[in-house]
C-alpha positions as a Python dict, from the first residue, in 0.01 Angstrom:
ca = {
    (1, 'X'): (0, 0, 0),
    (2, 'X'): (109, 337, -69),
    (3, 'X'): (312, 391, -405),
    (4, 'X'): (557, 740, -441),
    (5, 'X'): (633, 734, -802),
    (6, 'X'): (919, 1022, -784),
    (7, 'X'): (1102, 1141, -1123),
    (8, 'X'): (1491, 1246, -1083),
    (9, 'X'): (1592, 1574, -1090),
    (10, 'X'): (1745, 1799, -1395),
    (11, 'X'): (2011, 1626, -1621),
    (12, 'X'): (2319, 1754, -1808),
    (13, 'X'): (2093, 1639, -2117),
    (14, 'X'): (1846, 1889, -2012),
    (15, 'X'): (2088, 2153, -2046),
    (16, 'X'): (2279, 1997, -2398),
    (17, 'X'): (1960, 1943, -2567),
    (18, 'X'): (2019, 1582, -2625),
    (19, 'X'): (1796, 1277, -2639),
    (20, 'X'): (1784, 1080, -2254),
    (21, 'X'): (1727, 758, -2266),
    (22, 'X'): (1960, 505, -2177),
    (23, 'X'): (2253, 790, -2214),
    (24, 'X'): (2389, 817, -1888),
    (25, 'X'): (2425, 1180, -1767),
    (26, 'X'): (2461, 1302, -1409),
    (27, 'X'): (2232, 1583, -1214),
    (28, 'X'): (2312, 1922, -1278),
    (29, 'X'): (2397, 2174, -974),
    (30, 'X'): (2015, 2275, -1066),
    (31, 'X'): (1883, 1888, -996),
    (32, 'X'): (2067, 1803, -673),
    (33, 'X'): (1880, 2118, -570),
    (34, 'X'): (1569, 2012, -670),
    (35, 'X'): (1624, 1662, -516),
    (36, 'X'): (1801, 1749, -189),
    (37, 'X'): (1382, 1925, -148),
    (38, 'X'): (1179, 1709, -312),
    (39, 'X'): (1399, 1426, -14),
    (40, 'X'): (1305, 1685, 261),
    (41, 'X'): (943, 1669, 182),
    (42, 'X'): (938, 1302, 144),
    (43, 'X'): (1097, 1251, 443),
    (44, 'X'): (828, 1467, 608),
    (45, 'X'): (559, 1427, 475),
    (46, 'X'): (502, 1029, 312),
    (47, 'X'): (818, 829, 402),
    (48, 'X'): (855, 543, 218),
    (49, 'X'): (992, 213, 402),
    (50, 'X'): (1162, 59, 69),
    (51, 'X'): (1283, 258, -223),
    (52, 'X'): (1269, 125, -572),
    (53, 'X'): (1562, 328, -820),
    (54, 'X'): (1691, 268, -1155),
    (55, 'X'): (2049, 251, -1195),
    (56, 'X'): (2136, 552, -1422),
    (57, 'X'): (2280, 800, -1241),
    (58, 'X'): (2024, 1065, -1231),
    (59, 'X'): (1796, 862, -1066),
    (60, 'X'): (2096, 701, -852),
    (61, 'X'): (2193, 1042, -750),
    (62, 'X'): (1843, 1157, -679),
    (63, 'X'): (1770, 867, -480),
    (64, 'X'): (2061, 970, -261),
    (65, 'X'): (1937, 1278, -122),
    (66, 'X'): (1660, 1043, -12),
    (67, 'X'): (1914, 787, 134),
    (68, 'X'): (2056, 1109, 327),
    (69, 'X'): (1729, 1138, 503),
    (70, 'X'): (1551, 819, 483),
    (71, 'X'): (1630, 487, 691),
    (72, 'X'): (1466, 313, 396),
    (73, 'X'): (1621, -37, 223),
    (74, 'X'): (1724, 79, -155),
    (75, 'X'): (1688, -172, -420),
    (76, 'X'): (1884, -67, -729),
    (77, 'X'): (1703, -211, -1039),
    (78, 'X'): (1866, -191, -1425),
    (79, 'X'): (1471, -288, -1499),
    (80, 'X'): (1390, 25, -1414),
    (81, 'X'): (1588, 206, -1640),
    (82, 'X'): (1463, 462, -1922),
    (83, 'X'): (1351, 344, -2232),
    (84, 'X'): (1571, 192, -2475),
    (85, 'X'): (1625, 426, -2746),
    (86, 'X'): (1938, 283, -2883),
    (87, 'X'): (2129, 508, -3156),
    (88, 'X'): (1922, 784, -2997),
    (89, 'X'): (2050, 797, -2667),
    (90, 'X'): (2280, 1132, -2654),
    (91, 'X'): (2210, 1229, -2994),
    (92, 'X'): (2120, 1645, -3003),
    (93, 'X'): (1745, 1724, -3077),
    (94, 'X'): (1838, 1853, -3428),
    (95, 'X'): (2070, 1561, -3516),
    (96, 'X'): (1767, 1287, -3434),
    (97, 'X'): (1508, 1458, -3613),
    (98, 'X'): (1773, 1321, -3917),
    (99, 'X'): (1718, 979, -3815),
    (100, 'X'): (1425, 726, -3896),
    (101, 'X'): (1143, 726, -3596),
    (102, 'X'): (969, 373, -3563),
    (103, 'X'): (652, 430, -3716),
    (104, 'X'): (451, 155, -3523),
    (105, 'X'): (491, 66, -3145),
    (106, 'X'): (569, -291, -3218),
    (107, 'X'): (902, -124, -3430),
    (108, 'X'): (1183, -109, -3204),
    (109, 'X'): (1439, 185, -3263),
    (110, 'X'): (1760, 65, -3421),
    (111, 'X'): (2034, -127, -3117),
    (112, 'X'): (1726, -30, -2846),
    (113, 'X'): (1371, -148, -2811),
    (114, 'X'): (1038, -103, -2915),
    (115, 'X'): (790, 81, -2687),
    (116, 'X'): (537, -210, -2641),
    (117, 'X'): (887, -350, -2519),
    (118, 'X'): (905, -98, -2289),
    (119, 'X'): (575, -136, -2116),
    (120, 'X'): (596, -474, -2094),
    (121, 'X'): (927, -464, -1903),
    (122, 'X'): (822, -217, -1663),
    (123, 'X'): (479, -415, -1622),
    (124, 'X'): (739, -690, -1500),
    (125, 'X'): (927, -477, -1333),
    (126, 'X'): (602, -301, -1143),
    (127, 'X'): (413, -673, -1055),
    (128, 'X'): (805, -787, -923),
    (129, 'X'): (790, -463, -668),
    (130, 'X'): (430, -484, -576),
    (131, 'X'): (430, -863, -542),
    (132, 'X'): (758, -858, -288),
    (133, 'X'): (619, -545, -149),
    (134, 'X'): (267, -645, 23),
    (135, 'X'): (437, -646, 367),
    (136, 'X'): (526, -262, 349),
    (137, 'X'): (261, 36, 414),
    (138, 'X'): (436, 275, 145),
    (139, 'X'): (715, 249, -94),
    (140, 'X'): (899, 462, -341),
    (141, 'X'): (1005, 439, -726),
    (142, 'X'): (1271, 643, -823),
    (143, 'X'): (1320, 618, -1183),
    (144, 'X'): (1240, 858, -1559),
    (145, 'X'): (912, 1011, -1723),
    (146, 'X'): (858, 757, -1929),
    (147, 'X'): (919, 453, -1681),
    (148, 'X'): (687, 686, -1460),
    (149, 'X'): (429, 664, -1760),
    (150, 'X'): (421, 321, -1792),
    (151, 'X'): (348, 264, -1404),
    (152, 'X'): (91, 474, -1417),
    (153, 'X'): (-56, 324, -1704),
    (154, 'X'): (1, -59, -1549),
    (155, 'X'): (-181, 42, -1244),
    (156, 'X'): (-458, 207, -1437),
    (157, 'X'): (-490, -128, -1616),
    (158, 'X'): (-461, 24, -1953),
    (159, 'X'): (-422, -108, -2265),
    (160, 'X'): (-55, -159, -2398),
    (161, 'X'): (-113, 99, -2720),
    (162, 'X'): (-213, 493, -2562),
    (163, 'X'): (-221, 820, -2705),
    (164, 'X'): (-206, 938, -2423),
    (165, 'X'): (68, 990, -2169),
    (166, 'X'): (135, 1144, -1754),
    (167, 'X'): (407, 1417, -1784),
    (168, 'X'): (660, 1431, -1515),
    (169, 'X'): (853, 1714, -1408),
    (170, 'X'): (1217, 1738, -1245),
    (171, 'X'): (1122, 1565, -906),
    (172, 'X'): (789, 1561, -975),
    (173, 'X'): (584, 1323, -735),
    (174, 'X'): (323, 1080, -789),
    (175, 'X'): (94, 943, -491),
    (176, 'X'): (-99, 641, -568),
    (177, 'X'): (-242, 370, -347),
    (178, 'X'): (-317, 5, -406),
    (179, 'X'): (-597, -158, -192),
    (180, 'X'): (-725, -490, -236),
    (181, 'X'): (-1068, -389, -426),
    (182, 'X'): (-954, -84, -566),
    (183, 'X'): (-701, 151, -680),
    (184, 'X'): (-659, 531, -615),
    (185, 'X'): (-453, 833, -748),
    (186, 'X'): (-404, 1069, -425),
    (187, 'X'): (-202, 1322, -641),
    (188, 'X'): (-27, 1388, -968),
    (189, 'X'): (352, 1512, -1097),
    (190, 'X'): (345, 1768, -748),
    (191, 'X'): (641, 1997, -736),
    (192, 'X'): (512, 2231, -469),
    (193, 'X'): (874, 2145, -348),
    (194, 'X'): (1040, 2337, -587),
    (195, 'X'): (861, 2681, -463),
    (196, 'X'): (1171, 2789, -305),
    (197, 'X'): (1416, 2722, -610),
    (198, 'X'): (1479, 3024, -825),
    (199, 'X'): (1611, 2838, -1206),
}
């Protein structure tokens, strides 16, 4: 089974210079661009049969540009939301840097969770999708660079604590593939899409 791990598009955050998260900002005019042709390609080039999204609305906004395209069942899935990051969430850059950081990843960040929290719900999340997904040649997850991480890290089988982590751009794609002796990475964070869009 093919897996399209797919990041959404630009946020208003990006453009306030606030903290993500769980705050719940929309696409700017910039992101529906990028994900009205990051859905052209997909639909072209690796269309997925089921799509995976988290229910924030970036990601629920860039998965519709796919649904535009795609005759693909959507599952909507709060699971698959960004991390947790509590009093964070919305707070600007220079405001946060205020605030007390969890020191260890066990510590979660105050009203939000820790981030060996966070891996562990999207490795429930993941083994839900791929265990009701074995039927399907290729699927899609539509979801935030940090959910994105944590796949990635799941399927690579690595251990829960990492200092290391896969960056994401705006629409950036993922192409892995599950077999059933082995695992492969066909490409990484791709945005050969975006070519055509001047910022």
């Amino acid at each position: 089974m093919e897996i399209i791990l797919i990041r959404h598009g630009e946020s208003e955050a990006d453009l306030l210079n606030v903290h993500e998260g769980r705050a719940d900002f929309s696409l700017t005019e910039l992101g529906h661009k990028q994900a009205q042709t990051m859905a052209e390609r997909v639909s072209l080039d690796f269309p997925p049969e089921v799509i995976w999204t988290s229910t924030l609305k970036r990601a629920k906004e860039t998965t519709s540009c796919l649904i535009d395209r795609l005759n693909s069942e959507i599952n909507y899935e709060a699971d698959l939301m960004e991390h947790n990051n509590g009093v964070f969430a919305g707070v600007p850059f220079e405001e946060a840097a205020k605030l007390s950081m969890p020191k260890e990843p066990h510590d979660r960040f105050p009203e939000g969770e820790s981030f060996i929290e966070f891996r562990m719900r999207i490795e429930r999340i993941f083994s839900k999708i791929v265990t009701s997904s074995t039927q399907h040649k290729r699927i899609a997850i539509v979801a935030h660079g940090g959910v994105i991480n944590n796949i990635l890290q799941a399927f690579l089988k690595n251990p829960v604590n990492q200092d290391f982590w896969f960056k994401t751009d705006d629409t950036g794609i993922h192409l892995v593939e599950m077999k059933e002796d082995e695992r492969v990475i066909h490409f990484l964070n791709d945005t050969s899409h975006l070519s055509s869009i001047k910022k």
